[in-house]
N, C-alpha and C positions, 0 to 999 in steps of 0.2 A: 814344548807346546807353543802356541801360537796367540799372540794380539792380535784380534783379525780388526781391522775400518771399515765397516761397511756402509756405500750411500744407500740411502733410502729415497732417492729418489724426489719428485716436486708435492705428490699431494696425499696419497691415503693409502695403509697396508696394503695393498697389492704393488705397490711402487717397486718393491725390494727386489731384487734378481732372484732366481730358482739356487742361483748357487750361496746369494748370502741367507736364502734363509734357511737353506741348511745348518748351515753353518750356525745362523742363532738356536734352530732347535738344538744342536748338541752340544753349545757349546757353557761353562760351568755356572759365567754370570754373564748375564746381556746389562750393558748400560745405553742410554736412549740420551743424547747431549741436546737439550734443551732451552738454549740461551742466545746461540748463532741464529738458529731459524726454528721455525714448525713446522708440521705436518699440519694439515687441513681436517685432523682426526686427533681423538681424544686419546690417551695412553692405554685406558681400559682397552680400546679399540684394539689397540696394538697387541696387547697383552693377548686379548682373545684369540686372532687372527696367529699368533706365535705359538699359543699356547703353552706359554711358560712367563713366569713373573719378568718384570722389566724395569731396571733401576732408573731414575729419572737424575740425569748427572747435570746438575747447575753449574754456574760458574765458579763458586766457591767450592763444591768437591773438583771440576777436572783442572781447574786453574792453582789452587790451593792444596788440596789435599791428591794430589794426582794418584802417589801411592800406594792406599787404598784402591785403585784402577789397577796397579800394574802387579798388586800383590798374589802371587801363584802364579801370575802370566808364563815364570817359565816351569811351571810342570802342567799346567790347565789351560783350555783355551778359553778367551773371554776376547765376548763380543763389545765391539765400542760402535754405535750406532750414528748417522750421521744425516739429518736432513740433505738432502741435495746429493755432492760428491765428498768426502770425506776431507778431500783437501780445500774446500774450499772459504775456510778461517783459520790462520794462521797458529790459532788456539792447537788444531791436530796435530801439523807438525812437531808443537811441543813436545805433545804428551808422546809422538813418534820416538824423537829424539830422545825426552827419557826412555825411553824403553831398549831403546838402543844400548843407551852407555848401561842398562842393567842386564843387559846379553840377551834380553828377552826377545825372540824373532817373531817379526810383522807379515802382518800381509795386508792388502788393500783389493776391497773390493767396491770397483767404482759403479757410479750409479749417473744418472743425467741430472743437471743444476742448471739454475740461471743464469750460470757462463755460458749455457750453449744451446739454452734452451729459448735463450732470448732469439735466436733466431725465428722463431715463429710470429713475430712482429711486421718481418718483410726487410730488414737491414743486414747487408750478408756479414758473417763472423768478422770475414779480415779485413773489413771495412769499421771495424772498434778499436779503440787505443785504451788508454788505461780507465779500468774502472775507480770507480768513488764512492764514498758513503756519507749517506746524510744524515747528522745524526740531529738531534733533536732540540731546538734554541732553548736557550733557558733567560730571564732577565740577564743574568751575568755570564752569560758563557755562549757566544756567538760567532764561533769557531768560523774563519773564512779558507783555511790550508788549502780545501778542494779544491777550491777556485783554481788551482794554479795548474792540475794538474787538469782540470777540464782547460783551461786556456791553453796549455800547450798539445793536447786532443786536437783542439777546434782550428791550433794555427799549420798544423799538417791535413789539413782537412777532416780527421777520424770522428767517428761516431763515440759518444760517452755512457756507458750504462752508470745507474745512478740504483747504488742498494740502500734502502731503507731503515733506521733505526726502527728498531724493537727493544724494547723495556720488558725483562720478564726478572720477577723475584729479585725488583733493586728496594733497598731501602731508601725513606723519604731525606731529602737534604736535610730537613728541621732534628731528626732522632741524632742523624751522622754529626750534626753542628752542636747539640746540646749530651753528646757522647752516649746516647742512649744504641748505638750498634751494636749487633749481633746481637737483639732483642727475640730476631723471626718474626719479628712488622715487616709487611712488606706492601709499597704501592700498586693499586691494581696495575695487570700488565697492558702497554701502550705499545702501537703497533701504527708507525710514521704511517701518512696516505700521500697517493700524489697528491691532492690538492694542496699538502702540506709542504711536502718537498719542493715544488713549483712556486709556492710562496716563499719561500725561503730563500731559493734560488735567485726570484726575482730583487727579493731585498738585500743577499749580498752582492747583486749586481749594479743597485743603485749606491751601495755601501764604496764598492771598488771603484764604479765610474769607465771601466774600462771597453765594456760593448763586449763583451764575449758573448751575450747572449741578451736579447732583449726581450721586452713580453710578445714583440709578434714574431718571436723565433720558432720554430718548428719542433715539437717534442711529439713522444709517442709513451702513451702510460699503460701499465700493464698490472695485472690483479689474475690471483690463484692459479698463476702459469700454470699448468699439465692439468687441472683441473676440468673437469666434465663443464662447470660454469667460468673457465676462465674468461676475463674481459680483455681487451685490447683499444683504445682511442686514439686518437693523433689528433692534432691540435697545435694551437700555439700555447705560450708559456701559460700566458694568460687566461687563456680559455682551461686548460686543464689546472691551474690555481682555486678554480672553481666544482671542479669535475667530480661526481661523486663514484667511486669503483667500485664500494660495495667492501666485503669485507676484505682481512687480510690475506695475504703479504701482498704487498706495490710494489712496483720498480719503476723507473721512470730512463728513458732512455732521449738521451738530448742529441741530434741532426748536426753530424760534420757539415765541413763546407764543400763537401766534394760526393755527395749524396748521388748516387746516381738515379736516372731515369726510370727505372724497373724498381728501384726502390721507391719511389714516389707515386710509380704507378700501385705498389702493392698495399703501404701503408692506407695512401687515400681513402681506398676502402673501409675504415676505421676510422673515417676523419669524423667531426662532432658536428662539423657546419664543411661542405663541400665548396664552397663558395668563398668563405674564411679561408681554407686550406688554400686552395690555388690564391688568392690575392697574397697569400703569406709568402707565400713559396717564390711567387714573383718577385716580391719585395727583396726577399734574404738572399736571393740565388741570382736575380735577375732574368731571369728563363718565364716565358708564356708558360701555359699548361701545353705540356706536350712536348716539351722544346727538349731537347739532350743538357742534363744537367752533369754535365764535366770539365 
């Protein structure tokens, strides 16, 4: 029998393909991975819509206790459920790869994600270099890594998509430091916003010193992609450090140096001050409004 991956897709029970939710109605156990990303919909929801129960797999069962997942995978089929496209946390791979070395055979059933989904901002695909993740400052822990790999994005001119921390069922630093873990205390769940990411940004920018990106640089923020209300704004850094999108999940996508025309014509539309946008755009690109930016 079969480990099937299936994506689910950017926002709410229908997201799923005709073939994977076969596949979950018949298949022994469904697990729904819960800690990469959300659905825009409650689990009940999900349940209802499947009609059949649905395990909620944390980080501490698919990361820790995997084999419990993979147990009967080779005489049963069991569904592993996946926000987005299945591959898209390195976490699935894992649990792929175990399943591998236990003979147990996969299949994947893909779905559409924010790697390709971000194209409805107006920035075409093979105009992006490597993606980043922002994850969330803490007094003592103010990680700058990313920096480097948006710097070298930004020195071939490519576009940066930027994914968002989420906080879901972590426990609080104070329990972890006075040994009280594995209690099941858990901090309510937090879910990064661009105005967050954009401040961040800007402050390891003043941190490094280096101009990879300044507050009147050109970004484009994004909120409940595939969603019936999803948002989209373009802006500079600054102005979207401010920006409220409403609820979760954000992305924030940061402007190569080598943006084309048709791109600035599409984003603009999104801009938050029309006026701001082109002044910015002049400034970064050195191009009038209008002008061929290559």
């Amino acid at each position: 029998m079969v480990l099937y991956f299936i994506g689910l897709g950017l926002s709410d029970e229908k997201d799923i393909s005709v073939r994977g939710l076969e596949i979950v109605r018949r298949a022994e156990r469904v697990y729904l991975e819960a800690y990469t990303s959300i659905l825009m919909i409650s689990h009940e929801k999900l349940e209802e819509f499947y009609g059949r129960p649905v395990i909620v797999a944390d980080r501490t069962l698919v990361e820790q206790d995997a084999d419990s997942i993979l147990c009967s995978a080779d005489t049963l089929d069991i569904a592993f459920l996946v926000v987005g496209d299945p591959f898209g946390a390195t976490t699935h791979s894992d649990l792929l790869l175990r399943a591998r070395s236990a003979n147990i055979p996969t299949r994947t059933i893909h779905n559409a994600s924010i790697m390709n989904a971000i194209g409805a901002v107006g920035l075409q695909l093979y105009n992006y270099g490597q993606t980043v993740s922002m994850v969330f400052f803490t007094e003592a822990w103010r990680p700058t890594s990313f920096y480097d790999r948006v710097k070298e994005n930004r020195h071939v001119g490519l576009h940066t998509l930027v994914l968002l921390d989420i906080k879901v069922k972590e426990e609080s630093w104070e329990d972890i430091a006075l040994g009280r873990g594995g209690k099941g205390r858990f901090n309510k769940p937090r879910y990064m916003t661009v105005a967050q990411c954009a401040e961040q940004m800007l402050e390891v920018e003043e941190t490094r010193g280096e101009k990879v990106y300044t507050p009147r640089s050109l970004a484009v923020g994004v909120s409940r992609l595939g969603s019936e209300d999803q948002r989209i704004v373009a802006g500079t850094l600054e102005q979207l450090s401010t920006a409220d999108l409403g609820t979760p999940l954000h992305s924030l996508v940061l402007l190569g140096s080598r943006v084309h025309e048709l791109e600035i014509d599409f984003i603009r539309e999104f801009a938050i001050d029309k006026d701001i946008f082109n002044a910015a755009y002049h400034e970064e690109y050195g191009k009038e409004d209008g002008d061929k930016a290559m």
